[in-house]
N, C-alpha and C positions, 0 to 999 in steps of 0.2 A: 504494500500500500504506500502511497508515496500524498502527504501534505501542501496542497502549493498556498502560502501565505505571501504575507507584502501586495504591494499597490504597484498597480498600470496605469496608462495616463490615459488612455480607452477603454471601453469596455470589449470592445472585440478584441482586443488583445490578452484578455483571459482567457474568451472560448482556445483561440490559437494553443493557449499556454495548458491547458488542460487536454488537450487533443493530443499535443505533443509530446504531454508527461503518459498518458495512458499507452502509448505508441511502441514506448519503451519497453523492451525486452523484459522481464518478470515480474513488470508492474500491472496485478490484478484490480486493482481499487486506484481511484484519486477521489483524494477529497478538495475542495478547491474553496480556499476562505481568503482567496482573493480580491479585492477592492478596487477600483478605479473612477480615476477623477473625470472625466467625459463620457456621457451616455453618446457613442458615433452608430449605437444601431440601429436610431430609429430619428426619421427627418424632425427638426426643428421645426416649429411653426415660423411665421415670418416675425422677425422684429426682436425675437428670442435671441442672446446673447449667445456667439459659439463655445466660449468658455466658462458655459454655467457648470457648477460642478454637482455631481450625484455621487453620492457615498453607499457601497452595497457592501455587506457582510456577510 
């Protein structure tokens, strides 16, 4: 089983990071209590700041 903690500065850059730990040779489990500061996988409305920040646990 393999824990991925710490912060991304996107959020698609977890999915990646959790893809990439499962991929790994004897690694049956991930847990992912990763964080990231930009929601980039879902459009902004208009007028909406690009560097609003979302915190996920």
């Amino acid at each position: 089983m393999v824990t991925l903690t710490g912060r991304l500065e996107r959020r698609s850059e977890v999915d990646v990071a959790a893809r990439a730990a499962s991929g790994l040779d004897g690694v049956v489990a991930v847990v992912d209590q990763l964080s990231y500061g930009v929601d980039d996988t879902r459009p902004r409305p208009p007028g909406v700041e690009a560097e609003e920040s979302v915190a996920r646990t």
